[in-house]
C-alpha positions as CSV (number, residue, x, y, z in Angstrom):
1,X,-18.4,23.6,50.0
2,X,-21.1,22.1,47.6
3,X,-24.7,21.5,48.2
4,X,-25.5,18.4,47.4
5,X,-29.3,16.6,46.0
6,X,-29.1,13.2,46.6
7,X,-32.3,11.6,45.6
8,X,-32.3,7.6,45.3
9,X,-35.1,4.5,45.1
10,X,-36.9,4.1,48.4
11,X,-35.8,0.2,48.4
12,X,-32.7,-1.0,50.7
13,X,-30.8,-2.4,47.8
14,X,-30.3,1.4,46.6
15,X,-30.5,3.5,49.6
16,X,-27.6,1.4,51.3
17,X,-24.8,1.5,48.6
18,X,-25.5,5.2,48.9
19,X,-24.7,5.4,52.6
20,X,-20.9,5.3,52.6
21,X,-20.5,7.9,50.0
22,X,-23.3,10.4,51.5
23,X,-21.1,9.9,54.7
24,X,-18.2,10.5,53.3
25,X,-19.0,13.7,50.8
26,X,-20.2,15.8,54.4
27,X,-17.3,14.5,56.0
28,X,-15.1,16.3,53.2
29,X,-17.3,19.1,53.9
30,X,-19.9,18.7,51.5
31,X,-23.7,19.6,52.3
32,X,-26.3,16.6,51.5
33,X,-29.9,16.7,51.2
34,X,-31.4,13.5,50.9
35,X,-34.5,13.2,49.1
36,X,-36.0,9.4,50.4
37,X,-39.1,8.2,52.5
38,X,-39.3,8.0,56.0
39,X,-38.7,4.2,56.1
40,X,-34.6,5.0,56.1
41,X,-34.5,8.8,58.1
42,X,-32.4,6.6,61.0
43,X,-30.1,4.9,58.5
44,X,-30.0,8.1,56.5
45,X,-29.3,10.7,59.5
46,X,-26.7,8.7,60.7
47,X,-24.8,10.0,57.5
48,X,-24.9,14.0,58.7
49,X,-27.4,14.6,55.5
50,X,-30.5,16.6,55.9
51,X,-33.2,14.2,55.2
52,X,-36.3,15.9,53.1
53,X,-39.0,13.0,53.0
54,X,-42.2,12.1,50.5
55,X,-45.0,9.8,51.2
56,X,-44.2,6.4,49.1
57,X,-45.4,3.0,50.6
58,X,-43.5,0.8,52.9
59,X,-44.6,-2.2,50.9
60,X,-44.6,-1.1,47.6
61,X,-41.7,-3.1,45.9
62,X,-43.5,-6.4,47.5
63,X,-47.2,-5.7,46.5
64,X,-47.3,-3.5,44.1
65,X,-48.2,-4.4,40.6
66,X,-46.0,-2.3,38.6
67,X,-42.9,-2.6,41.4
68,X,-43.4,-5.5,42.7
69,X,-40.6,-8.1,41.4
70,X,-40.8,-10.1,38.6
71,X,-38.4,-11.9,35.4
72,X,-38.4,-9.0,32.6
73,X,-38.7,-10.8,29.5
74,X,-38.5,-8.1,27.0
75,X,-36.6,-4.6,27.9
76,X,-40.2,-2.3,27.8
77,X,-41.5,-4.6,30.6
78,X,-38.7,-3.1,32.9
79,X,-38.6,0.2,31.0
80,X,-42.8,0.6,31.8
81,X,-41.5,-0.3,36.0
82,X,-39.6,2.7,36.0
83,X,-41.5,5.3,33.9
84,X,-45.1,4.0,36.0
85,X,-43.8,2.8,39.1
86,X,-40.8,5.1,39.7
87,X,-40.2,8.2,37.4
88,X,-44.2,9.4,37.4
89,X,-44.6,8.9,41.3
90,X,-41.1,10.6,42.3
91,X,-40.1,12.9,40.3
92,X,-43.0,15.0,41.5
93,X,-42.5,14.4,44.6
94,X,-38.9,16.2,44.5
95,X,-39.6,18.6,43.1
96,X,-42.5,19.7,45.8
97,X,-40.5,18.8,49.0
98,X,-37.7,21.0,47.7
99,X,-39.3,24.3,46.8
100,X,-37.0,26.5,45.5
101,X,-34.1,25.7,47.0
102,X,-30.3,25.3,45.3
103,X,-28.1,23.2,44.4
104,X,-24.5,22.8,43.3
105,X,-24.9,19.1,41.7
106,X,-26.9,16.1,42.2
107,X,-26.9,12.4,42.5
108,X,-29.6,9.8,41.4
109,X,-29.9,6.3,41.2
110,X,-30.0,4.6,38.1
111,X,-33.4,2.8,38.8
112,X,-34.7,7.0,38.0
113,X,-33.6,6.8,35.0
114,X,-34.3,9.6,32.9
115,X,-36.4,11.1,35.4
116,X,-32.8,12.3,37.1
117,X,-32.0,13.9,33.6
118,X,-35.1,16.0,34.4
119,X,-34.0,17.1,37.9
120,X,-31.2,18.1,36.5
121,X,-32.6,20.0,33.3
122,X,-34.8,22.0,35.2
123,X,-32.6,22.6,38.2
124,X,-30.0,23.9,36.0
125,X,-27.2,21.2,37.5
126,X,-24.7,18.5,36.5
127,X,-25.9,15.3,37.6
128,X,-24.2,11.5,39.2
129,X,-25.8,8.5,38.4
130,X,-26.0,5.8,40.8
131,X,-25.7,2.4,39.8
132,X,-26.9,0.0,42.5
133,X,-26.1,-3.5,40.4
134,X,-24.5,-3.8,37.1
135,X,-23.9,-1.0,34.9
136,X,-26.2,-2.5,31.9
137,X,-24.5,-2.4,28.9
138,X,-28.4,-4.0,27.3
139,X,-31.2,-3.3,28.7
140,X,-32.2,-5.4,31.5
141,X,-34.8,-8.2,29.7
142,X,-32.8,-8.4,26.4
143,X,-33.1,-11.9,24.9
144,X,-35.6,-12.8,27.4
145,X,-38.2,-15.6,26.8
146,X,-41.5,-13.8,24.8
147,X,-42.6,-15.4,22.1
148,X,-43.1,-13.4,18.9
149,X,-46.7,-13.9,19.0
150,X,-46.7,-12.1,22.5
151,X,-43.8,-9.9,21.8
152,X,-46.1,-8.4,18.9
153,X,-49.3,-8.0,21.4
154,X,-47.4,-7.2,24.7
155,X,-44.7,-5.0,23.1
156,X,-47.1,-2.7,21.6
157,X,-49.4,-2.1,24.5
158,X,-46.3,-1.7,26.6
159,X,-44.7,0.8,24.6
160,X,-48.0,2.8,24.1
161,X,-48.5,3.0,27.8
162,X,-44.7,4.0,28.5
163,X,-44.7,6.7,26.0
164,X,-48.2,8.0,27.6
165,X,-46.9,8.8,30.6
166,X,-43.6,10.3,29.2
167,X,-45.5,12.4,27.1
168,X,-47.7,13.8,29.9
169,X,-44.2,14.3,31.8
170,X,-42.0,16.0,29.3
171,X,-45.3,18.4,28.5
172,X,-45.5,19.2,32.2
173,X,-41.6,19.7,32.8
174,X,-41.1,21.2,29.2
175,X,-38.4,18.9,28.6
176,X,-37.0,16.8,25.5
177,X,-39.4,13.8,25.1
178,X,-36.8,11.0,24.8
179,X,-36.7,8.2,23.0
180,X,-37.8,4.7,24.4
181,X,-34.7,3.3,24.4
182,X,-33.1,6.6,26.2
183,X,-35.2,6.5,28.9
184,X,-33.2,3.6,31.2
185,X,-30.1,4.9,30.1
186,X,-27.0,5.3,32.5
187,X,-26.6,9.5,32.2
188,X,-24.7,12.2,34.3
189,X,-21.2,13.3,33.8
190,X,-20.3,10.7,36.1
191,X,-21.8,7.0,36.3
192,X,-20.9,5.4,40.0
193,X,-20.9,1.7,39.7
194,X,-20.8,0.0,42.6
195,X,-18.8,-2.9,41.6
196,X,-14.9,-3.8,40.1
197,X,-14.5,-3.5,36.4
198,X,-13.7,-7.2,36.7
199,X,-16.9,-7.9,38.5
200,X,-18.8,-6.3,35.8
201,X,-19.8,-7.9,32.5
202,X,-18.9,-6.2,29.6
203,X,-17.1,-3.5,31.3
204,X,-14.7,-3.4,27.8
205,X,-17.9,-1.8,26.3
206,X,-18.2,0.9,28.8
207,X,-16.3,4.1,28.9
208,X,-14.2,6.0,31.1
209,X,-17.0,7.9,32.6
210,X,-18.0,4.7,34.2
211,X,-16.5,4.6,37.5
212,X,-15.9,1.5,39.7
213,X,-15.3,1.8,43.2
214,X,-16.8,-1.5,44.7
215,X,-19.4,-2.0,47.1
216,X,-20.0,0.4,49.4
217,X,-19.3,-1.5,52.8
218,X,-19.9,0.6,55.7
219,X,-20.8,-0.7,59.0
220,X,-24.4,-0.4,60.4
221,X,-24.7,1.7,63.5
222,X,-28.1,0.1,64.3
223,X,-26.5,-3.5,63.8
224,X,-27.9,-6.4,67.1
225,X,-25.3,-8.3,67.9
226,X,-25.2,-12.1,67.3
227,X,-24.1,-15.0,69.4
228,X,-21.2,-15.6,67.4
229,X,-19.2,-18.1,70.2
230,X,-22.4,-20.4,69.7
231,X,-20.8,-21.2,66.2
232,X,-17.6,-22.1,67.5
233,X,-18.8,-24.6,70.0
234,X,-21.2,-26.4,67.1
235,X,-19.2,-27.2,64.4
236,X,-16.3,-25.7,61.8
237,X,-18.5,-24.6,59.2
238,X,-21.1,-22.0,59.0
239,X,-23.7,-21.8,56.4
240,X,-25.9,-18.4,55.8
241,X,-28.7,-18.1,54.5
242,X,-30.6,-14.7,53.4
243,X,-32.9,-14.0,50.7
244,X,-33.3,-10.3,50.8
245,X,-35.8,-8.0,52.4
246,X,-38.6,-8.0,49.2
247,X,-38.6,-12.0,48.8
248,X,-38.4,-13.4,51.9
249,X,-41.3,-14.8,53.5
250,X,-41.6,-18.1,51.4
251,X,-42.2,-20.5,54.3
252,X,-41.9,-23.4,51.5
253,X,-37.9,-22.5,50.8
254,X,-37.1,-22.3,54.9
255,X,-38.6,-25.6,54.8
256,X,-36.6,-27.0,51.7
257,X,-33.5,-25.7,53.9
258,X,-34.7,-27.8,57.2
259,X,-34.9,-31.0,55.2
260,X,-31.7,-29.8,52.7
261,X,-29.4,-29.2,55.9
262,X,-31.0,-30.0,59.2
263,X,-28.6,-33.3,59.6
264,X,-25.6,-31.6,58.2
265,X,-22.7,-31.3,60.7
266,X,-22.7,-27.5,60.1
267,X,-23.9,-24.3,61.6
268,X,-26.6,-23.0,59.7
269,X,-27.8,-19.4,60.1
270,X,-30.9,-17.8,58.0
271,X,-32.5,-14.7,58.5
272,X,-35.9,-14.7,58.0
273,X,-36.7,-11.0,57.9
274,X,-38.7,-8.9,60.5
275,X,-41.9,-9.0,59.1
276,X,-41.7,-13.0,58.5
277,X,-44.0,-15.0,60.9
278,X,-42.4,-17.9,61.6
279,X,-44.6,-19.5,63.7
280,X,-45.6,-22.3,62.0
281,X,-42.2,-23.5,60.8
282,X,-41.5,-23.3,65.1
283,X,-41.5,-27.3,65.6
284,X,-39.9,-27.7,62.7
285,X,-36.3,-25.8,63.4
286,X,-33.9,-28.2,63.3
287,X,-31.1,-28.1,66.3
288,X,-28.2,-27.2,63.9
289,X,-30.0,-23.6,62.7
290,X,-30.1,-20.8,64.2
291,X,-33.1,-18.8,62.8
292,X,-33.8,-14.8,63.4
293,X,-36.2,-12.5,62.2
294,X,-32.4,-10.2,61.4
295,X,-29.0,-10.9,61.2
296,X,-26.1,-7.6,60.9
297,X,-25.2,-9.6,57.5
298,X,-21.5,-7.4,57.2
299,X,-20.7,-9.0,60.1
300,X,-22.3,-12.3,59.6
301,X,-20.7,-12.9,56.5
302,X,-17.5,-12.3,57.8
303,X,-18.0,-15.7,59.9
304,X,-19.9,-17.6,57.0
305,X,-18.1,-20.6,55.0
306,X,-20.8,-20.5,52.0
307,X,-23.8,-17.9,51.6
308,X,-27.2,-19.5,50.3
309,X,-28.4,-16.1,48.7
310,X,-31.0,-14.9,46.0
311,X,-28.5,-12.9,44.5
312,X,-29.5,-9.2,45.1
313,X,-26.1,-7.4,43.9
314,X,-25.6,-6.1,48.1
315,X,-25.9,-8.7,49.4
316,X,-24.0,-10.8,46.8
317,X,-20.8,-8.2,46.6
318,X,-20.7,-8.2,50.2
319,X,-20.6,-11.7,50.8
320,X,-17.6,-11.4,47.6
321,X,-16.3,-8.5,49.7
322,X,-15.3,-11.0,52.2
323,X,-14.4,-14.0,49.9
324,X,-17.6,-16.0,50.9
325,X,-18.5,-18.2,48.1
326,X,-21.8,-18.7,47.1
327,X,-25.0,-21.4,46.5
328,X,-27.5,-18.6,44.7
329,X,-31.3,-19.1,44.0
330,X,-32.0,-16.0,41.9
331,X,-35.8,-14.7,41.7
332,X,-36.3,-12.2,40.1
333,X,-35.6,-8.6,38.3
334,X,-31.4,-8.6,37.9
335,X,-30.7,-11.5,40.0
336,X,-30.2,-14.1,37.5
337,X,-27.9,-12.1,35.7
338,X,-25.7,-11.5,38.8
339,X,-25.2,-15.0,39.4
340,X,-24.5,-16.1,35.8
341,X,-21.7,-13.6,36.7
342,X,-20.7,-14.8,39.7
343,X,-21.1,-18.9,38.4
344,X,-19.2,-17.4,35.4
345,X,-15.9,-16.8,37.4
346,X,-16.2,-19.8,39.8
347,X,-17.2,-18.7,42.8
348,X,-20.7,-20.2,43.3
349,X,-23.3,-22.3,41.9
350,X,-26.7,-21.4,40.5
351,X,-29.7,-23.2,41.2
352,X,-33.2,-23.0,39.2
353,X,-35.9,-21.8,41.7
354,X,-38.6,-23.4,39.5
355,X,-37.5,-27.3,40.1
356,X,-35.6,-26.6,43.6
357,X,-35.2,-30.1,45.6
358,X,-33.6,-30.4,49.0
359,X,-31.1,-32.9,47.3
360,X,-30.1,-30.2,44.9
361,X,-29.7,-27.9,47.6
362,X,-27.7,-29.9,49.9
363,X,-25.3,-31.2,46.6
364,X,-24.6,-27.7,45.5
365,X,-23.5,-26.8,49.4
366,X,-21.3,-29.8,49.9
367,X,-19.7,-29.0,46.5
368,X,-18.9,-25.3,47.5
369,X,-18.0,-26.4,50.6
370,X,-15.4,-28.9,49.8
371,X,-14.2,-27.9,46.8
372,X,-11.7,-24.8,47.6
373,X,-11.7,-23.5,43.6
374,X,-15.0,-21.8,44.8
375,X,-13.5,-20.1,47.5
376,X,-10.0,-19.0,45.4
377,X,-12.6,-17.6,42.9
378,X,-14.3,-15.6,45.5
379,X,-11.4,-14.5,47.0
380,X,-10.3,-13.3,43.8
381,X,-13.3,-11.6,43.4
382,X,-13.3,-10.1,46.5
383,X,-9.8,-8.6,46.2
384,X,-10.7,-6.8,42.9
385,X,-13.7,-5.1,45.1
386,X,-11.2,-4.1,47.5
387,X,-8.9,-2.2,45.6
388,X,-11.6,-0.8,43.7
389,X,-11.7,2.1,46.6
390,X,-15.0,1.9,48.0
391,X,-17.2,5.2,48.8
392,X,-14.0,7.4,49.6
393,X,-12.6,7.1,45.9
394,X,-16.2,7.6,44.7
395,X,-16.8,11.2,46.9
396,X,-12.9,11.8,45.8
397,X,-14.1,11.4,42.0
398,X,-17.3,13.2,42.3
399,X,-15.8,16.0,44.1
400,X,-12.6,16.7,42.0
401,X,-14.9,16.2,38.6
402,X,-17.5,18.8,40.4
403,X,-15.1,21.2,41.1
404,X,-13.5,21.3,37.7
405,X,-17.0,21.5,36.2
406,X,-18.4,24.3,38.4
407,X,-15.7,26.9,37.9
């Protein structure tokens, strides 16, 4: 038996694809300590790991400056994120909440970066990387929209401030100070990607340390249940709508829906998130939604017709997971370049968030929903994910590598 250091980004669109394998390394008798906040101990428990927490704020990837969201328009804007926002507050962090204990390997998530290569330096361990979305084959932010005018002001100061900090952090760790370029890199003997290799652009370019097992789909044990006979009596179709658990609270967009859909003869469902107030919009519901502050979305999606979605990579290769086509409205970070995918192989349509219209809205619906190419493309999708293995092949690879290694 191996112990396990599992140490991932405090944000659910990381934590969750971790569940299923966490679950399924202690079930094959692994031991897992989990390195996260306190936000996920239920979630995180659930798995049989021993949960070591670190003060990190509940808010920080919706209001924080260097977290929070945004379109990276040259690769150092997303680089800076992780060295500033992620690397310089964590790392730390782990290495005080686990003293001096040991461990046989460990697993971090991608959004770490090199800051797992130091974990693993100085802990004397091979090392997993997580990959949460695409497997980036260029940096996320390549051929963005900068100008050369700002690229030459912007880039500097961007670079200066990166390399700072990962001065200050190599001196203190007496480690290799890396490259720029090295420090968002995909390292560890073993890079999990959370996908299919058809899914994935590029995946020709990446080797075969890469390893696709697909989403990580593992039921919620906290999941409410949901009136799903009031669909049936309504109407045939049902529409979903969920824009993740950072971006959600734009009262503007729920009403763009009302107007989009609110005469439609179809079931329309949309989560608004727990800490939406949707008080004002209360008047305004109209009689075909069915709005709640949370939705189980595994088992939502697996009664949905078409998913209105912003793209996160979850919740999009879950809805793909069960062949749900899509209408996406990407926001932010790697969302547009998931559904480019996604609109690349036919099964969904992209809209611009900066010109939305309710017409546009309701056309791109009515086209997914009457045109069944979308949903034979998202089938086809989804059946790549499926046979991709999921979190059992993924403990099955890490666990047969590991023990070939640690002879």
């Amino acid at each position: 038996m191996a112990r396990v250091l599992v140490v991932i980004t405090p944000a659910e669109g990381h934590v969750n694809p971790s569940l299923g394998l966490v679950t399924q390394l202690i079930d094959s008798g692994e031991e897992v300590v989990y390195v996260c906040v306190e936000e996920y101990r239920s979630r995180i428990e659930q798995t049989g790991a021993l949960l070591i927490t670190y003060p990190f704020p509940q808010d920080a990837f919706s209001h924080d400056p260097v977290l929070k969201p945004q379109e990276y328009n040259h690769p150092y804007q997303f680089i800076y994120m992780m060295v500033g926002g992620i690397i310089q507050r964590i790392i730390p962090e782990v290495f005080r909440v686990i003293g001096n204990q040991k461990f046989d390997y460990l697993i971090f998530d991608s959004l770490i970066g090199w800051g797992g290569t130091i974990l693993a330096e100085k802990l004397g361990i091979p090392a997993v990387c997580s990959i949460a979305s695409f497997a980036f084959v260029d940096p996320l932010g390549t051929g963005g929209g900068m100008n050369e005018q700002e690229m030459d002001t912007n880039t500097m100061e961007l670079y200066e401030a990166t390399m700072k900090i990962t001065r200050e952090l190599a001196q203190e760790y007496q480690v290799r100070l890396p490259a720029m370029e090295e420090i968002p890199a995909h390292t560890g003997r073993l890079k999990l990607v959370y996908t299919s290799r058809y899914f994935q652009p590029h995946a020709e370019k990446l080797d075969d340390r890469f390893i696709f097992t697909g989403p990580s789909i593992i039921p919620r044990q906290d999941a409410e249940t949901f009136p799903f006979e009031l669909l049936r009596e309504r109407y045939p179709h049902t529409v979903y709508i969920a824009m993740g658990t950072i971006l959600n609270k734009n009262l503007d967009f729920y009403r763009l829906c009302f107007e989009a859909f609110g005469d439609m003869p179809v079931n329309v469902v949309l989560s608004s998130g727990r800490y939406t107030d949707m008080e004002p919009l209360a008047d305004q519901i109209p009689p075909n939604f069915i709005v709640m502050p949370y939705v189980a979305q595994l088992h939502m999606l697996q009664h949905t017709d078409v998913f209105i979605t912003h793209a996160g990579m979850n919740s999009t290769s879950e809805a793909l997971y069960y062949n749900v086509p899509l209408v996406m409205i990407p926001l932010t970070s790697d969302q547009p370049l998931v559904a480019n995918r996604v609109q690349e192989l036919g099964a969904g349509i992209t809209l611009n968030k900066l010109n939305l219209s309710a017409t546009d809205m309701r056309e791109a619906l009515l086209e997914v929903l009457s045109n069944p190419l979308y949903k034979q493309q998202a089938c086809l999708i989804g059946e790549s994910l499926r046979q991709s293995g999921g979190y059992k092949r993924a403990a099955e690879m890490i666990m047969s590598h590991m023990a070939v290694i640690t002879k």
